[in-house]
C-alpha positions as CSV (number, residue, x, y, z in Angstrom):
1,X,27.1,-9.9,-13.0
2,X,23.6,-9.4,-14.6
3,X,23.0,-5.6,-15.5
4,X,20.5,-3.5,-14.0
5,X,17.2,-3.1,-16.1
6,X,16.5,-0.2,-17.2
7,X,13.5,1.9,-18.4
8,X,12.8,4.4,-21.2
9,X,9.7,6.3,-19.3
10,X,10.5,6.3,-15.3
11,X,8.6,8.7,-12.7
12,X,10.8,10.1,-9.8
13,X,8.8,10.0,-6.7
14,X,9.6,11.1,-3.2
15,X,7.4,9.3,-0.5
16,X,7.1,10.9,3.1
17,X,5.4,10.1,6.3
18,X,1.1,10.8,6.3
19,X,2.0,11.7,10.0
20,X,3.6,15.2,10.7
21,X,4.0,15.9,14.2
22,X,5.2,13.2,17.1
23,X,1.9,11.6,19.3
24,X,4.1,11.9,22.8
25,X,5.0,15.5,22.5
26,X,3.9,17.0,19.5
27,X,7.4,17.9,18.5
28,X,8.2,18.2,14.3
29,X,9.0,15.0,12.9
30,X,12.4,15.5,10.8
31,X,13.6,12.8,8.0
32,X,16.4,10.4,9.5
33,X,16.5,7.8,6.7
34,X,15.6,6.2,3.4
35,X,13.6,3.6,4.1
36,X,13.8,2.1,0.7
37,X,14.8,3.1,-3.3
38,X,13.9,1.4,-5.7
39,X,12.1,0.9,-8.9
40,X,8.4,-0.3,-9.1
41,X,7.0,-1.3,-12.0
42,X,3.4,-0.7,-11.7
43,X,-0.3,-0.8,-14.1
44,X,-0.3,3.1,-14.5
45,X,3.9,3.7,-15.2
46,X,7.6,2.7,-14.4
47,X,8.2,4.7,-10.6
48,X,11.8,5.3,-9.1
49,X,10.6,5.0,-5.3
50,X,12.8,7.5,-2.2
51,X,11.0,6.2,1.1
52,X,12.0,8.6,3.3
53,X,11.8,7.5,7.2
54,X,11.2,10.5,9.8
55,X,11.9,10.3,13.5
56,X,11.5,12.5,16.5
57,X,14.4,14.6,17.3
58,X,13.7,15.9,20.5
59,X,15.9,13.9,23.0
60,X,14.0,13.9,26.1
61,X,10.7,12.5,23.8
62,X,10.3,8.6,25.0
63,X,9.1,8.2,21.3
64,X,12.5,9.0,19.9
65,X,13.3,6.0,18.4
66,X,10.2,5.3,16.4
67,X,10.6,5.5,12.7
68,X,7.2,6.5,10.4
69,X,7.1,5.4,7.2
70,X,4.8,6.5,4.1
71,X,1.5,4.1,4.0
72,X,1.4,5.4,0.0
73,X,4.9,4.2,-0.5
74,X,4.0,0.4,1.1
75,X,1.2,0.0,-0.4
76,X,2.8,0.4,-3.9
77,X,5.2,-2.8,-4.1
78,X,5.7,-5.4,-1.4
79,X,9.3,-5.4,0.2
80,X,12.3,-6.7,-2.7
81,X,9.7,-6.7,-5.3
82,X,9.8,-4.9,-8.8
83,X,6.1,-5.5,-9.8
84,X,3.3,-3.2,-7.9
85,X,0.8,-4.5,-5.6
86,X,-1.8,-3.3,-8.9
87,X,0.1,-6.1,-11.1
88,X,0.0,-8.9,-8.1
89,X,-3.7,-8.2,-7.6
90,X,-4.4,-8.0,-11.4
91,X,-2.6,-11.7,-12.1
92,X,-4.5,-13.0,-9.4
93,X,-7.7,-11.8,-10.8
94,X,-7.2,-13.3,-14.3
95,X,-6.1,-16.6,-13.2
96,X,-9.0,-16.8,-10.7
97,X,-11.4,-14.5,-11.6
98,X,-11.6,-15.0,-15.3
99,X,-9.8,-18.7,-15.4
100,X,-6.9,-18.0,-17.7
101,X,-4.3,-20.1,-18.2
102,X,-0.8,-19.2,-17.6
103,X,0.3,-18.3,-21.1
104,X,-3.1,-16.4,-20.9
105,X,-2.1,-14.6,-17.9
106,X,1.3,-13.4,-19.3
107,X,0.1,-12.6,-23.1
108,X,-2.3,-10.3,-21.2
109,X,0.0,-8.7,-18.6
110,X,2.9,-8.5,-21.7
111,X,0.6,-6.6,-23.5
112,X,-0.4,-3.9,-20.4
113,X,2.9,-3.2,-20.0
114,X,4.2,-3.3,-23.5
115,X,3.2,0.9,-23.5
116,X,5.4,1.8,-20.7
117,X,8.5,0.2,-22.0
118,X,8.7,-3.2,-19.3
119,X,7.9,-6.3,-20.0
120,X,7.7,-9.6,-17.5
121,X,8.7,-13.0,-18.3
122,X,6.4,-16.4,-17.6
123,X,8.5,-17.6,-14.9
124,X,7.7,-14.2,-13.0
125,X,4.2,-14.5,-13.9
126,X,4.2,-17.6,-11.8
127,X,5.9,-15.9,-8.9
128,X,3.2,-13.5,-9.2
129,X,0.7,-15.6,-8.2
130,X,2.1,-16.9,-5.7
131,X,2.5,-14.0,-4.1
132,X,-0.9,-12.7,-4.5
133,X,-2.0,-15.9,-2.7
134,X,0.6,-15.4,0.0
135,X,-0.6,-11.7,0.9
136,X,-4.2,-13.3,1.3
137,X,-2.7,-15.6,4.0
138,X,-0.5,-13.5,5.5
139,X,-3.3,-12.5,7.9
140,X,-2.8,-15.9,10.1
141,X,1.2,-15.3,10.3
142,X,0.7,-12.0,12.5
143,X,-0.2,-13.4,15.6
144,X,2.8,-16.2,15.7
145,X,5.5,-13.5,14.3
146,X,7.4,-13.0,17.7
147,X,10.0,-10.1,15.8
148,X,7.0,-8.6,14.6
149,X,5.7,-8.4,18.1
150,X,8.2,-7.2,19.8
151,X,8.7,-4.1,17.5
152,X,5.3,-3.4,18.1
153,X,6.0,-3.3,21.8
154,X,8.6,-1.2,21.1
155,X,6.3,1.3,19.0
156,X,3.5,0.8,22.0
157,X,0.9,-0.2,19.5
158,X,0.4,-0.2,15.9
159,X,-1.8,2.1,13.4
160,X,-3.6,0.4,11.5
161,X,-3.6,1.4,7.8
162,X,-6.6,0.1,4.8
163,X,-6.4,0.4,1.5
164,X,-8.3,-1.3,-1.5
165,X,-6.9,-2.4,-4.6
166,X,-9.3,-3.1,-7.6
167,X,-8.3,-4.9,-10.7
168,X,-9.7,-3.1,-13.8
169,X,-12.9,-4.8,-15.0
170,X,-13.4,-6.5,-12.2
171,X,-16.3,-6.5,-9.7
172,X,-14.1,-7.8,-6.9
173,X,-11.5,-5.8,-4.5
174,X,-8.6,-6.8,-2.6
175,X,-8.4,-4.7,0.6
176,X,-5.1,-4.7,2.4
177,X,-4.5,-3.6,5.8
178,X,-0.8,-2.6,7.4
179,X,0.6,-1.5,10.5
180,X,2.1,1.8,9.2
181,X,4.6,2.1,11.8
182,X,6.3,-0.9,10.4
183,X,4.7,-1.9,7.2
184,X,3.9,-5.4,8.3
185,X,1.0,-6.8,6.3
186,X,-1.9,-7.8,8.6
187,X,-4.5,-9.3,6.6
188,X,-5.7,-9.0,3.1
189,X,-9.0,-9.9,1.5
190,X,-10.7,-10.6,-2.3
191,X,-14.2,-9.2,-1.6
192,X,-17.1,-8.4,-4.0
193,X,-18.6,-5.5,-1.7
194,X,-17.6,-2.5,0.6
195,X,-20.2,-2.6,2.9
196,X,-19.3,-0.8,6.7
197,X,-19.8,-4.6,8.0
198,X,-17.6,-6.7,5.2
199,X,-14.8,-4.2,6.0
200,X,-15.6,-4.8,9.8
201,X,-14.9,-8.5,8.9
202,X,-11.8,-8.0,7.3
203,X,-10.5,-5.9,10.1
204,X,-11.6,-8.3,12.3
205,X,-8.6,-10.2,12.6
206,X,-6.6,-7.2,13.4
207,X,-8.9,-6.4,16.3
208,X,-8.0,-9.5,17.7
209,X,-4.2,-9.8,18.0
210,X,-5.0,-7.9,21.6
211,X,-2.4,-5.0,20.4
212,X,-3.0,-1.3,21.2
213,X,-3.9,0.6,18.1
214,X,-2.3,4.1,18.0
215,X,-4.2,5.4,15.0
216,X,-5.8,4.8,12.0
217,X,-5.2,5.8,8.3
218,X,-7.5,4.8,5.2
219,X,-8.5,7.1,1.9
220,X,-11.6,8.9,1.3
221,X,-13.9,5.6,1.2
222,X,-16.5,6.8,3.5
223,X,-17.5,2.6,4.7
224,X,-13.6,2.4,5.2
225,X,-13.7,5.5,7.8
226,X,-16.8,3.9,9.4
227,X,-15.6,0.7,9.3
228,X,-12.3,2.2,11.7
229,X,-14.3,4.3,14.0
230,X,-16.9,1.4,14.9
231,X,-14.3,-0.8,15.8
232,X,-11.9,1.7,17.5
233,X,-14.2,4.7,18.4
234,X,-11.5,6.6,20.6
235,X,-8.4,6.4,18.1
236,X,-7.6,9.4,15.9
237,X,-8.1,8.5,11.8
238,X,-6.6,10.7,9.5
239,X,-7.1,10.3,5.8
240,X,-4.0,9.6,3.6
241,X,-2.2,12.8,2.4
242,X,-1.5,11.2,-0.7
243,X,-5.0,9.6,-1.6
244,X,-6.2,13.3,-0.7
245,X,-3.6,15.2,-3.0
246,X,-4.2,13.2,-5.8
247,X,-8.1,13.4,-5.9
248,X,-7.3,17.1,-5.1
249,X,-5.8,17.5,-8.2
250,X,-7.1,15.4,-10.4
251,X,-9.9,18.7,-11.6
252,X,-6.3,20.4,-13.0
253,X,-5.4,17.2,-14.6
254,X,-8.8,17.1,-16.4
255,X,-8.8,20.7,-17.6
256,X,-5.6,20.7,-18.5
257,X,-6.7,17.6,-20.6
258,X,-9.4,19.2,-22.5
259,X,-7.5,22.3,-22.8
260,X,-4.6,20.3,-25.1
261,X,-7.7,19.0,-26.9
262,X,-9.1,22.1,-28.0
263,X,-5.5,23.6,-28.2
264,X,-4.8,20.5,-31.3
């Protein structure tokens, strides 16, 4: 049996749900599961990934059943995949933004990860991009996917989760958009602008699978939280806890920076 790879520098992360409190009756939501862990490799360092799923544990809620899951913690990595969604979108971009040729491709993406200790072969390169242009048709599979649909029956609706991925150097940004409840891709779009109405057209297609939408969740993006309420004006949005933490902490970060500097 092939050993398990290991890393030198690896990040333990716990992911929970964005949602704290049950939508029927309002009741605590408690963890009941690991949804996933794992190790993602990603652009910014080597993560060891504990999903946690929470449930409703009051037995006389009809929404008992219904497992939340982190947004955050699907947007990282795609199911049974070791690269991040950051390293899909970034192969993509080189081999169709800036033209490079396979051996291009991987001499560039060997030598972003070479600082945090992985490495990725050219075969996995390839598989790569073919993922990146599977996720930007995954959009058209929703509607036919009958499992799919009758989860979301089971969940009464969906909520609908966006989040934008941008390569580094690169003018153009791949937004992604989930169900959260289950973490079924939707659609996903290479776009060169942000605009309230480009991110109305990428929603679009979500819009029209006729299912209810529960709620929604994006970041801080201001045309992302106009973008939701113009197309579902009486569903609650709620901004993702760990977009907000981060940002929130990211002044700290930056005075504790300048604060070694002076220090050395």
């Amino acid at each position: 049996m092939k050993p398990a790879k290991t890393y030198e520098k690896v990040t333990k992360r716990f992911f929970r749900t964005d949602i704290h409190q049950c939508p029927e009756c309002h009741k605590y939501l408690k963890r009941a599961l690991t949804v996933a862990e794992r190790t993602v490799v990603t652009l910014s360092g080597v993560i060891k990934i504990t999903h946690g799923g929470y449930r409703c544990k009051n037995p006389e809620c009809s929404l008992k059943g219904r497992t939340y899951r982190s947004v955050a913690a699907d947007a990282l990595a795609l199911p049974r995949m070791t690269f991040g969604l950051d390293i899909v979108v970034l192969v993509g971009h080189l081999r169709l933004g800036k033209h490079l040729t396979l051996d291009e491709t991987h001499a560039e993406l060997c030598e972003r990860l070479a600082p945090l200790g992985a490495s990725v072969s050219r075969r996995e390169v390839m598989y790569l991009f073919d993922t990146f242009c599977t996720v930007l048709r995954a959009a058209s599979e929703a509607s036919e996917d009958q499992e799919w649909l009758s989860t979301v029956s089971e969940n009464k609706g969906i909520i609908v989760s966006i989040d934008g991925i941008k390569p580094d150097g690169g003018n153009e940004t791949v937004y992604l958009v989930r169900d959260a409840l289950t973490g079924r891709l939707l659609q996903a779009d290479n776009v060169r602008e942000s605009t309230v109405e480009r991110l109305k057209q990428i929603l679009a297609p979500v819009k029209t699978l006729g299912v209810t939408v529960l709620g929604t969740i994006s970041d801080a993006q201001e045309s992302e939280i106009l973008a939701l309420k113009e197309l579902w004006p009486d569903v609650p949005h709620q901004t993702c806890h760990f977009h907000a933490l981060r940002e929130a902490a990211r002044p700290g970060f930056q005075a504790d920076n300048q604060m070694r500097t002076e220090m050395r």
